[in-house]
C-alpha positions, 0 to 999 in steps of 0.5 A: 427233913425241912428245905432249910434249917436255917434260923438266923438273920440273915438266912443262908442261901437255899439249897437250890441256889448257886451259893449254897455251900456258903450256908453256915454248917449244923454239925460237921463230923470231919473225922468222916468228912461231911457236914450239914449246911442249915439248908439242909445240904451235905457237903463232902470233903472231897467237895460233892455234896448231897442236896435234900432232894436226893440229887448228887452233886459231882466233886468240883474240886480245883486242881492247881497247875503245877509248871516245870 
């Protein structure tokens, strides 16, 4: 799989850059809870990711607070 599969102007974030998840998505199958960045990122719904050289991205959902 290429490093980005990006064709439009201007081009998304690479995968290795902080801002990655704002790529804009290639597919996306919702029902199973992932989608593919055109960099070549995917991304989960529970907000881990899986970047094209195989390292795992922890969830790194925020939780909001809830007070009494």
């Amino acid at each position: 799989m290429p490093e980005s599969l990006c064709t439009h102007r201007p081009t998304c974030p690479t995968a290795d850059s902080p801002d990655r998840e704002a790529a804009i998505p290639i597919a996306a199958h919702p029902e199973q809870g992932w989608a593919l960045l055109c960099n070549a990122v995917l991304v989960f719904e529970d907000t881990g990711e899986l970047l094209p050289d195989g390292q795992i991205i922890a969830p790194h959902r925020s939780f909001a607070t809830v007070t009494a």
